[in-house]
VOVEXDREN-32997 format. One record per residue (C-alpha): residue in one letter; residue number from 0; x, y, z. Coordinates in steps of 0.02 Angstrom, whole numbers, m for minus. Example, Ala and Ser with C-alpha at 12.3 -4.5 7.8 and 13.67 -1.06 7.14 Angstrom:
! VOVEXDREN-32997
aa_i_east_north_up
a_0_615_m225_390
s_1_684_m53_357
***
This chain:
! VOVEXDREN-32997
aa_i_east_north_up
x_0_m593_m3088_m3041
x_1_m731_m3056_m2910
x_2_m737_m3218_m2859
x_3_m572_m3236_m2832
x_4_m545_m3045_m2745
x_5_m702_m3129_m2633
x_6_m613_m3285_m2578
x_7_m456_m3196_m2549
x_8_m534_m3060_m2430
x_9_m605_m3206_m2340
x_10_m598_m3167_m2147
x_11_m510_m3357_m2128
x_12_m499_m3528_m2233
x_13_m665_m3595_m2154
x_14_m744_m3466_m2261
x_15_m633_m3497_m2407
x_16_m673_m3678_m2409
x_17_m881_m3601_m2398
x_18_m865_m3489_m2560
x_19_m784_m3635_m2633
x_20_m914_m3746_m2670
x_21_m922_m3860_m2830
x_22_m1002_m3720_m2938
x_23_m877_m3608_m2897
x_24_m729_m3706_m2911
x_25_m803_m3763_m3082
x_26_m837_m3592_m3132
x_27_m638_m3527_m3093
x_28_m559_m3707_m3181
x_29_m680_m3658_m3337
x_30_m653_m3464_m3325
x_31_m508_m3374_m3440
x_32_m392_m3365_m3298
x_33_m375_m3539_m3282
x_34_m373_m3598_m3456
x_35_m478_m3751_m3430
x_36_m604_m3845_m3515
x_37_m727_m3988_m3487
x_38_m616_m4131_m3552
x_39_m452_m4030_m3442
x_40_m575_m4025_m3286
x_41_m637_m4227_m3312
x_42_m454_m4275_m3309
x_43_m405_m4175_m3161
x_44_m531_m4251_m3083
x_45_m495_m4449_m3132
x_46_m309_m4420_m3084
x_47_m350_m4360_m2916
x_48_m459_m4524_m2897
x_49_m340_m4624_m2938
x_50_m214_m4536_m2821
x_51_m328_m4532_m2646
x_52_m365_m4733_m2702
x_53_m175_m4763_m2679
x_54_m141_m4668_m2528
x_55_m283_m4739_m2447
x_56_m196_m4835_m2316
x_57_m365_m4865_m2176
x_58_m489_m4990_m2221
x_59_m661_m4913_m2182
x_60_m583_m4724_m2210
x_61_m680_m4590_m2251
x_62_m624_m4542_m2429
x_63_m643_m4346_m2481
x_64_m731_m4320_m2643
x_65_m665_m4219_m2813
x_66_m753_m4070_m2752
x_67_m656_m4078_m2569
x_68_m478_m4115_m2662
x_69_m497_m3988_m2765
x_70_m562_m3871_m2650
x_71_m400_m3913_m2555
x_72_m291_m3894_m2696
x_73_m347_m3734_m2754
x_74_m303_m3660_m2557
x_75_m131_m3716_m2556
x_76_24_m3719_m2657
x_77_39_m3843_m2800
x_78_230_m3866_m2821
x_79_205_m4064_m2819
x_80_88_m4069_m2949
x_81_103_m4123_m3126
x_82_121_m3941_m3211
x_83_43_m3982_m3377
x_84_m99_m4093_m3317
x_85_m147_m3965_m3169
x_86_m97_m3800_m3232
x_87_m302_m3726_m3245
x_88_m301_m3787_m3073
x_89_m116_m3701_m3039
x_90_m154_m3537_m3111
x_91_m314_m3527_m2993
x_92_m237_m3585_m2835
x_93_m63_m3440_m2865
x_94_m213_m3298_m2906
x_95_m268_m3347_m2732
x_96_m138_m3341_m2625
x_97_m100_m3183_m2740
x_98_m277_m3094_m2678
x_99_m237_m3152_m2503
x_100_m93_m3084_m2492
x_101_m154_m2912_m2550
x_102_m291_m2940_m2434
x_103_m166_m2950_m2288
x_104_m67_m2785_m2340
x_105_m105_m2630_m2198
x_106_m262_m2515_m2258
x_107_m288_m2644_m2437
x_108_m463_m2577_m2525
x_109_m534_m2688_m2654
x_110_m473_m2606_m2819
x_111_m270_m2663_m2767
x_112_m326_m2839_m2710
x_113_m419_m2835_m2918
x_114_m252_m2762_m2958
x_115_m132_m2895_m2920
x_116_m256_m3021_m2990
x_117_m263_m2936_m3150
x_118_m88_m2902_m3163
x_119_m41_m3104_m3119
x_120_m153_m3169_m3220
x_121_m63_m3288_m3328
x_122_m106_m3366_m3502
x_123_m70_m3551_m3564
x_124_69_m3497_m3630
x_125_175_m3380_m3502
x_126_123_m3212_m3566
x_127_1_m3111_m3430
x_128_m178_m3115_m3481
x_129_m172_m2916_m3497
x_130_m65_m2922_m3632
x_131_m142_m3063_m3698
x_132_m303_m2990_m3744
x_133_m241_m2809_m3777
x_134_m154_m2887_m3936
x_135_m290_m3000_m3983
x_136_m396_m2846_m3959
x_137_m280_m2724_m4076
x_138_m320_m2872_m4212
x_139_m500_m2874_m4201
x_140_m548_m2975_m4083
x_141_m700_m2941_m4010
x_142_m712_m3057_m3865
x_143_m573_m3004_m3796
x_144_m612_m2803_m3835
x_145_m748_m2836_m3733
x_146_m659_m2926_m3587
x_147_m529_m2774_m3594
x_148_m708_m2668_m3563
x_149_m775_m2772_m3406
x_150_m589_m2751_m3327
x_151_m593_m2565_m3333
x_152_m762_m2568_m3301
x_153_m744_m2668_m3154
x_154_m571_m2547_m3065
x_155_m679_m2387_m3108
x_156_m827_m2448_m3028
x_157_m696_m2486_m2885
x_158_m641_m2327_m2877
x_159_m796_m2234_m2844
x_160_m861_m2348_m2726
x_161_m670_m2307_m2632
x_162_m735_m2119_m2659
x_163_m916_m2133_m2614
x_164_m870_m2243_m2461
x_165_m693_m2178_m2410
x_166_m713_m2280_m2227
x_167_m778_m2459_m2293
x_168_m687_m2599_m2286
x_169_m626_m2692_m2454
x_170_m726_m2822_m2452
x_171_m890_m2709_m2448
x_172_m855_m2673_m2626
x_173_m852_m2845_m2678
x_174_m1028_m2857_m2580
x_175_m1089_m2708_m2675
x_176_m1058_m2799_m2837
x_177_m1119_m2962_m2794
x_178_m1268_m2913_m2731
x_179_m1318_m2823_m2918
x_180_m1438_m2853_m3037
x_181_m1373_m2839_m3191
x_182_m1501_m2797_m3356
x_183_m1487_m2907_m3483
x_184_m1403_m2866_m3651
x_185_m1489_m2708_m3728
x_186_m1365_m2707_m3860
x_187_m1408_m2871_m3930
x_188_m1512_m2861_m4108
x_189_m1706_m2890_m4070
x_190_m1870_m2879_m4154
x_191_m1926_m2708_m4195
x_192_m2111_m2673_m4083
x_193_m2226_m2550_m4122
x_194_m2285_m2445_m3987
x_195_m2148_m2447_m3888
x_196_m2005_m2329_m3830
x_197_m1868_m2394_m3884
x_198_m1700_m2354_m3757
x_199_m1529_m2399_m3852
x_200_m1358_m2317_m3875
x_201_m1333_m2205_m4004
x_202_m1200_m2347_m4090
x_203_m1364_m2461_m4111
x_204_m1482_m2337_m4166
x_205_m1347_m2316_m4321
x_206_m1470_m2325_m4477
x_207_m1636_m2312_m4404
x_208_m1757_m2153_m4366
x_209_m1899_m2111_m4279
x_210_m2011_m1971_m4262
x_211_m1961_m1920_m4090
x_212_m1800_m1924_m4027
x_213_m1737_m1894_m3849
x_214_m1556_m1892_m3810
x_215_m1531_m1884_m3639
x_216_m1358_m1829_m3532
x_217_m1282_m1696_m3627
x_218_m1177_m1656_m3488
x_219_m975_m1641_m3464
x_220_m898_m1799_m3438
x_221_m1051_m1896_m3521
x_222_m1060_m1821_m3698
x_223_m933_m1777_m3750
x_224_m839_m1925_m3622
x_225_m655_m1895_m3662
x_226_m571_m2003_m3528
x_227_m461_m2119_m3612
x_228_m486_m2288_m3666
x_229_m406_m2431_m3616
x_230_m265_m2313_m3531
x_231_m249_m2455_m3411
x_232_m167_m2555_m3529
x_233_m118_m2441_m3677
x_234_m195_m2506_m3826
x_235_m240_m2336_m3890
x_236_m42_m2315_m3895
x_237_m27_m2469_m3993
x_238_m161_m2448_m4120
x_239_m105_m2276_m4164
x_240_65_m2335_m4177
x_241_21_m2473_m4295
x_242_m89_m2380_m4391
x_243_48_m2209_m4424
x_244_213_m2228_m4419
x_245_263_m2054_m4366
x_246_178_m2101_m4209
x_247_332_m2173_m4160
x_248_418_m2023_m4133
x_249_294_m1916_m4042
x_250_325_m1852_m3874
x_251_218_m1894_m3723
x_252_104_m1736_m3713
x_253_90_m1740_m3893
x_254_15_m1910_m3883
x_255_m91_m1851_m3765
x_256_m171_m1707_m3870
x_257_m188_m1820_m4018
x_258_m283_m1967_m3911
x_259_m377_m1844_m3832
x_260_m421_m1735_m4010
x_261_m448_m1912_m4089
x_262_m588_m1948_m3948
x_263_m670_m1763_m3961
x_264_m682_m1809_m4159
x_265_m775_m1980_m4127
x_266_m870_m1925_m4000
x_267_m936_m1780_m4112
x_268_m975_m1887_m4254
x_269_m1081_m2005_m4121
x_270_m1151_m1858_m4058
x_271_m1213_m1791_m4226
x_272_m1281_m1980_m4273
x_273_m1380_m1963_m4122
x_274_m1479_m1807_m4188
x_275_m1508_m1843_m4359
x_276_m1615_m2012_m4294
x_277_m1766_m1899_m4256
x_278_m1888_m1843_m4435
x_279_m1998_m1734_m4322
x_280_m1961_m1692_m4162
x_281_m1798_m1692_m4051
x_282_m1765_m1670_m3864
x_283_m1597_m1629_m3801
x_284_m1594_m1656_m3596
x_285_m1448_m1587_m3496
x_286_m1453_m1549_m3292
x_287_m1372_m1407_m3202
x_288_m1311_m1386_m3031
x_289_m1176_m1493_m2916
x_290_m1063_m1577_m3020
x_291_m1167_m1569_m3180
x_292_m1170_m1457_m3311
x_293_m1230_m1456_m3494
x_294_m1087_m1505_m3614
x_295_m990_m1407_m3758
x_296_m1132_m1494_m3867
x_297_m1274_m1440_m3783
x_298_m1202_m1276_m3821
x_299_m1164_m1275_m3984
x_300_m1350_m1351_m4013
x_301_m1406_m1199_m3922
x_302_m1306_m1045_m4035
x_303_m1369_m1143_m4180
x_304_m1543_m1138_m4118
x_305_m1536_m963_m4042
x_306_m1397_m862_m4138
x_307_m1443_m713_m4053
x_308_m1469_m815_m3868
x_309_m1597_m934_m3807
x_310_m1754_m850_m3698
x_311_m1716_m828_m3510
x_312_m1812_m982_m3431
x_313_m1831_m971_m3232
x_314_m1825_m1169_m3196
x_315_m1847_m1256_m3038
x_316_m1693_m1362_m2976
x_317_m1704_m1511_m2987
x_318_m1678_m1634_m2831
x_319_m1654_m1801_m2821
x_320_m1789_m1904_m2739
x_321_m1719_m1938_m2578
x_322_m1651_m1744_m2540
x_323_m1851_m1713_m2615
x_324_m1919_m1825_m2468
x_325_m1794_m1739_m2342
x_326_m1860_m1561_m2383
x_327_m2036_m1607_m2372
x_328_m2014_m1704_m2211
x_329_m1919_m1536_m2150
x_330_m2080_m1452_m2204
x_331_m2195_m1564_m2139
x_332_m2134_m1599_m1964
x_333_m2110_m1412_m1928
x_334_m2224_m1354_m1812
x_335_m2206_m1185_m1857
x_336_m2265_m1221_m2041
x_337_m2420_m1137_m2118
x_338_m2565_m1234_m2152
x_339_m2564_m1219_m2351
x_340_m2364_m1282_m2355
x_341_m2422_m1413_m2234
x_342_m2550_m1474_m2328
x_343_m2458_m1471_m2497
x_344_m2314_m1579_m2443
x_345_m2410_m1701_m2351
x_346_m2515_m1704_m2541
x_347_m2315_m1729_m2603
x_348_m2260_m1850_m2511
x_349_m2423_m1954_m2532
x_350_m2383_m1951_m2730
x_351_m2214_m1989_m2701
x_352_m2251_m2120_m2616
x_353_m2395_m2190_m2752
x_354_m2259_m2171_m2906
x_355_m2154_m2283_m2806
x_356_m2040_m2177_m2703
x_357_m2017_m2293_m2546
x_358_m1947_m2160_m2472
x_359_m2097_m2045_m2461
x_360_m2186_m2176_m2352
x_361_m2189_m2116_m2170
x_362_m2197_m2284_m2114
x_363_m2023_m2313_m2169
x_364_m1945_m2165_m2091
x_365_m1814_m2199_m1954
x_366_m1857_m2099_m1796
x_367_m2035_m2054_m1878
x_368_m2149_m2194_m1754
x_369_m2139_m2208_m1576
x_370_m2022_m2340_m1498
x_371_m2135_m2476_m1451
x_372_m2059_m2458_m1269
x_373_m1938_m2362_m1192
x_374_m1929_m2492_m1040
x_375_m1755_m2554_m974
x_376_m1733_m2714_m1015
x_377_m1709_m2785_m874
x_378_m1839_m2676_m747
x_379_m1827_m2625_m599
x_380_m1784_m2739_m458
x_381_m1783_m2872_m582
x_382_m1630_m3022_m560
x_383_m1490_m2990_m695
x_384_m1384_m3142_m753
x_385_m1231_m3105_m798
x_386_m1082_m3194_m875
x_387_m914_m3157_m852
x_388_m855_m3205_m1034
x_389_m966_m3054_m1064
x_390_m906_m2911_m970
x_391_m763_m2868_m1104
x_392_m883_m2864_m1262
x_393_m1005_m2767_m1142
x_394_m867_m2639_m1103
x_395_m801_m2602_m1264
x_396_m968_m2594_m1355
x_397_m1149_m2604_m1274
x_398_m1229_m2628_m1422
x_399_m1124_m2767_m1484
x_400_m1165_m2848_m1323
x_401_m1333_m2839_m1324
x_402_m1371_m2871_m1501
x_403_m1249_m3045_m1464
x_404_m1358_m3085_m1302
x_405_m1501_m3079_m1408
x_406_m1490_m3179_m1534
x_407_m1371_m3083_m1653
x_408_m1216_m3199_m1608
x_409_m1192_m3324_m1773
x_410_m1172_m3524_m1734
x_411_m1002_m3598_m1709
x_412_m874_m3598_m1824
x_413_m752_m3759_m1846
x_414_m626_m3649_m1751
x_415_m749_m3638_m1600
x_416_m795_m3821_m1611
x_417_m609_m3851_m1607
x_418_m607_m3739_m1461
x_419_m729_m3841_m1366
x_420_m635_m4007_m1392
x_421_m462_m3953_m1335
x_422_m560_m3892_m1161
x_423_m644_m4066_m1169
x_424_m477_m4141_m1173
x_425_m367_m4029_m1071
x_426_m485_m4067_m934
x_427_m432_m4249_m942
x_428_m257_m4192_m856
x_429_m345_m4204_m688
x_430_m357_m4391_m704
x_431_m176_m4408_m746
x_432_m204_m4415_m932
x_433_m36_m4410_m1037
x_434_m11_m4344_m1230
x_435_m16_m4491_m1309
x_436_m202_m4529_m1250
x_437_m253_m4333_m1263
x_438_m207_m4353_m1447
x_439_m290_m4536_m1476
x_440_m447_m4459_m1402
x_441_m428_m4322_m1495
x_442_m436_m4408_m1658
x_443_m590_m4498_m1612
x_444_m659_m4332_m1529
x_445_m614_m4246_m1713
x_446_m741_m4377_m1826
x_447_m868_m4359_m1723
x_448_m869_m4166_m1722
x_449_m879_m4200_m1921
x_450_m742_m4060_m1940
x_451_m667_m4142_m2110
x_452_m543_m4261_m2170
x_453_m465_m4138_m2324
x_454_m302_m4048_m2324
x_455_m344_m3888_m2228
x_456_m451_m3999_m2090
x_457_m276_m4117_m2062
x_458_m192_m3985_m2044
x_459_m301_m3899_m1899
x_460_m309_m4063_m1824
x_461_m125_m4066_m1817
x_462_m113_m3889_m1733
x_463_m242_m3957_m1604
x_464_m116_m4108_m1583
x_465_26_m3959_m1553
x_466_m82_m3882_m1427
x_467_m115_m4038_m1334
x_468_94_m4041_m1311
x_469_113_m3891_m1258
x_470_m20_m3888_m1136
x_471_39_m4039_m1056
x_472_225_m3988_m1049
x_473_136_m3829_m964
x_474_49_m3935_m872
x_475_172_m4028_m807
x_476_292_m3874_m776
x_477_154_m3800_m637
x_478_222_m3762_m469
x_479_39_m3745_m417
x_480_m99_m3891_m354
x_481_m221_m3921_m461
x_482_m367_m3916_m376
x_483_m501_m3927_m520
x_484_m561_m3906_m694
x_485_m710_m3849_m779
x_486_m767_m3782_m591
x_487_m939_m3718_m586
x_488_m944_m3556_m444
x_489_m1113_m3429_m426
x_490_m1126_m3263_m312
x_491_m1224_m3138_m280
x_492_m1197_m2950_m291
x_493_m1348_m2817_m291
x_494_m1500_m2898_m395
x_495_m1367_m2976_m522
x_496_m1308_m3160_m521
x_497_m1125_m3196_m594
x_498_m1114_m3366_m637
x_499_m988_m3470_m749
x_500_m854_m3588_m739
x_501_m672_m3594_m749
x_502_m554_m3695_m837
x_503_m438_m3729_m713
x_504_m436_m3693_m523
x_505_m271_m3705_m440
x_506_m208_m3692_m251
x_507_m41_m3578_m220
x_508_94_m3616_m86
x_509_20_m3478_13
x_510_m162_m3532_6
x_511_m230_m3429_m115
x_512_m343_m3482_m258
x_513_m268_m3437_m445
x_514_m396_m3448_m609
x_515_m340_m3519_m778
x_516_m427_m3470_m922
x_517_m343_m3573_m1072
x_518_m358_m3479_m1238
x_519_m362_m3589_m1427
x_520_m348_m3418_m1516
x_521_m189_m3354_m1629
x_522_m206_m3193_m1581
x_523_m132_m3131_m1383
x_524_m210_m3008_m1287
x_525_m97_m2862_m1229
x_526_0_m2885_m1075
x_527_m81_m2710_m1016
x_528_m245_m2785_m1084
x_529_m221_m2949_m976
x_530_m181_m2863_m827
x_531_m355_m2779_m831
x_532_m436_m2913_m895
x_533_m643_m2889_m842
x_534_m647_m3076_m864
x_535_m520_m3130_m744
x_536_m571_m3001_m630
x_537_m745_m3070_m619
x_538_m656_m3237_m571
x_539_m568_m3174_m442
x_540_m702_m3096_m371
x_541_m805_m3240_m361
x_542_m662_m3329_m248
x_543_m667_m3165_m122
x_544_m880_m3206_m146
x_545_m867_m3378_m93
x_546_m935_m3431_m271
x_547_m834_m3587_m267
x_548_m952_m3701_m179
x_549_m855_m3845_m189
x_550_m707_m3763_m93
x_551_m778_m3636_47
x_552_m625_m3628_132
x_553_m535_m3536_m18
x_554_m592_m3352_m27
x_555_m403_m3260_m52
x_556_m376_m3219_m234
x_557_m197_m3267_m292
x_558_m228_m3199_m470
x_559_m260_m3267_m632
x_560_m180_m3278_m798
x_561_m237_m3335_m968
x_562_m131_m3469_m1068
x_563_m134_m3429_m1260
x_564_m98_m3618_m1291
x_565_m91_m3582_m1472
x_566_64_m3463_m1478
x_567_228_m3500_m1507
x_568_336_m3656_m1477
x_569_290_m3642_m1301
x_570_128_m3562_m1286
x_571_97_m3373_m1187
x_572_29_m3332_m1051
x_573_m45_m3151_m985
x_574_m50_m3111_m791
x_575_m189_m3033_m681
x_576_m124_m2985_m489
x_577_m248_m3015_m357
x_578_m400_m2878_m372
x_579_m439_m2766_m269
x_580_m575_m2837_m228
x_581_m716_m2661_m182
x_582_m673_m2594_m348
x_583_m709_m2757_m455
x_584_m867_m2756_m360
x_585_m909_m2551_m391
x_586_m847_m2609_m600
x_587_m973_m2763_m609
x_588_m1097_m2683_m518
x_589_m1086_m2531_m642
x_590_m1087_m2659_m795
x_591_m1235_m2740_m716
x_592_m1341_m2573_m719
x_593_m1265_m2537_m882
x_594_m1349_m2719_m943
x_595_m1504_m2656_m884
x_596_m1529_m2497_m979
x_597_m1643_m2465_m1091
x_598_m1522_m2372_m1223
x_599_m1364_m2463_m1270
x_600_m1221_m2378_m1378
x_601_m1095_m2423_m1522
x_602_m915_m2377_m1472
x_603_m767_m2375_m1599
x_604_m664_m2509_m1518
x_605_m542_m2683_m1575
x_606_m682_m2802_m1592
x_607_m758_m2698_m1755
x_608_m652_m2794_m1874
x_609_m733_m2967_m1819
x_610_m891_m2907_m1744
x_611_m1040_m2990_m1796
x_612_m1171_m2892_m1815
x_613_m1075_m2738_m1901
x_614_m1241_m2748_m2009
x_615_m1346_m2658_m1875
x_616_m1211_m2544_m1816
x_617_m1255_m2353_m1846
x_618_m1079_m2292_m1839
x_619_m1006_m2413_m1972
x_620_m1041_m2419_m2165
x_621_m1088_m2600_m2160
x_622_m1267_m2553_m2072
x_623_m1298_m2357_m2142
x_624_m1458_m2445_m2252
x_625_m1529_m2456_m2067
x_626_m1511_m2275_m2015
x_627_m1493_m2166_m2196
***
């Protein structure tokens, strides 16, 4: 299930096609929501051979492996396939487009994209898998009692981490898990050891004693734990049904007191197993304060123990480590603190620190060592570089920006590469270049970019293909000169230098110069958005600035516009009107100064969803390791 909640809160099928390498498709064919087994998976596997050797129609063809077919087949729908030979494969590929769907839904958290996978999970034979293994479990069977545990083990460990982290995003929980490392088996029957402390559950310590005994977490909620189980799927209903007939005709609340009287009972008799383990010595631990408090066992221990009430013991509370660090810190880094207190929580913290308690460490604390320079980064006086594709990213977020200019920006992606040849290509129109040679280089552009021959890659190379119409129907629809593409222009404005190039640099009836930025993306700015566009702007400016080299006759911006050649049946474009042309300079020499600084600052803004390096941003859960 987290495998498949992973690859169905993938940002985009490039990383869907990632998670699902050969392990992991291996691992979901083999897993009990597919069904599958070794001999099921081999055959899949011939039969798609045999099927890419007959539709392999190119001599010299690069021919996609089982790994890439399946890969393929697992992302789409499978309604051509051969139900009973491909149904492991089936099941899989419906679960995903089930978890991406959920994924999609307005405000989804992790625990409803688990949800619909769990509740479309489909046996062999029709019946969901939930249903499945409560009946096998109501007979007896083990494996599947335990499989019913991991489920509800897995949606409550969901929901806290949806209460502990109310503002992260759903696939953070998914991360969370991933990223565990889960103890082996202490269940499992092992050689006794002498000299040892043994840890084990009370079930497992059924039949043994020692001369000590500790049982620890005598606290509401723990022991006695009276939440119901398996109320997700109602087996408790079923059991009690099958085992009393009058069951039958209980109403709801009384089923409720009985289930919940039933648990009190077992965990009682638990409870009392636990104790009589010990021939000497026993220690009962409990903790008070927050949301803990000693149970109605501790209790009753304690009136059998001290009929006429236990001794009045003053007892420090307890802290957990990390609010232990922050007091002593609080103690230590007050100047107004006495000597002696000084001295005894620096002595703390030191021992903290020894027994392991990273947190104790000085060294480690954020804000506790100097900055290594408080310096602009760029200094005083210094040239600034600037890009115009940067200005937006540098408005809406400093930090983004700077983290991005330094390294923090991640290599391209196929859809970037993708990007890159379209420009390539569009360029070509200059020359007189028509569709059907766009698309024929295209193809030849597409191999050597190594962007894939499967299912998902065709079909990308197809949208490029619809792209490459519509821009040259654009194209051709232009009531403007095309004067140039990919045009290189520099100026100069205080100690920064904005240089870049633009796509496509046209000549209006009236003499004016107008910028076209061409866009690959699916998404469309705004028109508001386009209309203040710091991008286009920048452009502009740079034809009042003379940047054009090539043409220093043209300084009169005409305006600019960006085509979204990607949208619709037609493609969309958003319109700048010419600047005015003293406040784009006052904007870009603000943003220049602001490039500069020496502090740079995460703003909420509409880039967070696909931002980068959310990892090192203090305002977002993704990066509170760096600052907590």
């Amino acid at each position: 299930m987290i495998l498949i909640a992973r690859i169905g809160l993938a940002h985009s099928d490039e990383r869907r096609r990632e998670i699902l390498n050969p392990e992991n498709i291996e691992a979901l064919l083999l897993s009990p929501f597919a069904g599958g087994d070794p001999l099921t998976l081999r055959r899949m596997r011939y039969t798609l051979l045999k099927m890419r050797d007959v539709d392999s129609s190119e001599v010299g063809e690069t021919q996609q492996n089982t790994h890439e077919i399946l890969r393929d087949l697992l992302l789409t729908p499978m309604a051509d396939f051969d139900w009973n030979e491909f149904a492991a494969a089936k099941r899989i590929s419906d679960l995903i487009a089930v978890a991406v769907k959920a994924a999609n839904r307005k405000a989804a958290q992790s625990e409803n994209v688990l949800w619909e996978i769990w509740d479309n999970a489909l046996s062999d034979d029709g019946r969901k898998i939930s249903q499945l293994w409560q009946s096998a479990a109501i007979e007896g069977d083990s494996s599947a009692d335990s499989n019913l545990d991991a489920v509800l083990s897995l949606f409550e460990a969901a929901a806290r981490h949806a209460d502990r982290y109310p503002g992260a995003s759903a696939s953070a929980f998914i991360k969370q898990i991933e990223s565990e490392v889960i103890e082996a088996d202490t269940i499992a029957t092992r050689a006794a050891r002498n000299g040892v402390v043994e840890i084990l559950t009370a079930h497992s310590a059924k039949g043994r004693e020692w001369d000590v005994v500790a049982v620890a977490g005598v606290e509401e909620g723990r022991w006695p734990n009276l939440k119901a189980r398996g109320s997700l799927l109602g087996s408790e209903r079923l059991a009690e049904i099958a085992r009393r007939e009058v069951a039958a005709a209980r109403s709801e609340s009384e089923h409720l007191l009985g289930a919940a009287s039933a648990l009190l009972d077992d965990e009682r008799r638990l409870f009392y197993n636990a104790l009589t383990r010990a021939r000497r010595y026993l220690l009962l631990t409990s903790t008070t304060g927050g949301d803990e408090q000693p149970s109605q066992f501790f209790a009753e221990v304690e009136d059998y123990l001290y009929p006429t009430g236990a001794p009045e013991l003053k007892l420090p509370t307890y802290l957990p480590p990390a609010l232990l660090v922050a007091k002593l810190r609080k103690i230590a880094e007050d100047s107004t603190t006495n000597p002696e207190d000084f001295a005894a929580a620096v002595t703390l913290l030191k021992t903290l620190d020894k027994a392991g308690i990273s947190a104790a460490n000085p060294q480690r604390w954020y804000g506790a060592l100097p900055l290594s320079t408080d310096a602009p980064l760029v200094a005083d006086g210094e040239p600034l570089k600037i890009s115009p594709s940067s200005l937006e990213t540098l408005r809406k977020c400093s930090l983004k920006w700077v983290l991005e200019s330094h390294g923090g920006r991640d290599g391209d992606s196929n859809a970037q590469l993708l990007g890159s040849a379209f420009h390539e290509l569009a360029a070509r129109v200059i020359n007189g270049a028509n569709v059907t040679e766009l698309t024929s280089e295209l193809k030849i552009l597409w191999s050597k970019l190594e962007l894939g021959e499967g299912w998902s890659e065709s079909k990308e190379r197809d949208r490029a293909v619809e792209m490459l119409v519509k821009f040259t129907n654009w194209h051709q629809q232009r009531l403007t000169q095309l004067l140039a593409v990919e045009e290189s222009f520099s100026f100069t404005l205080g100690r920064a230098l904005i240089k870049g190039s633009v796509d496509r640099l046209e000549l209006a009836v009236d003499g004016s110069l107008i910028i076209v930025d061409l866009k690959t993306a699916k998404s469309v700015l705004s028109i508001a958005d386009g209309k203040e566009h710091a991008q286009l702007a920048a452009y502009q400016l740079a034809v009042a600035e003379g940047g054009f080299k090539n043409f220093p006759d043209y300084k009169t911006p005409g305006g600019a516009l960006l085509y979204y050649v990607a949208d619709g049946k037609k493609g969309a474009d958003r319109k700048q009107a010419p600047i005015n042309v003293e406040n784009v300079r006052g904007e870009i020499l603000r943003d220049s100064e602001l490039m500069a600084a020496a502090k740079f600052i995460a703003t909420e803004n509409s880039l967070c969803r696909t931002c980068g390096v959310i990892a090192s941003c203090p305002i977002k859960n993704e990066g509170r390791s760096l600052f907590s």
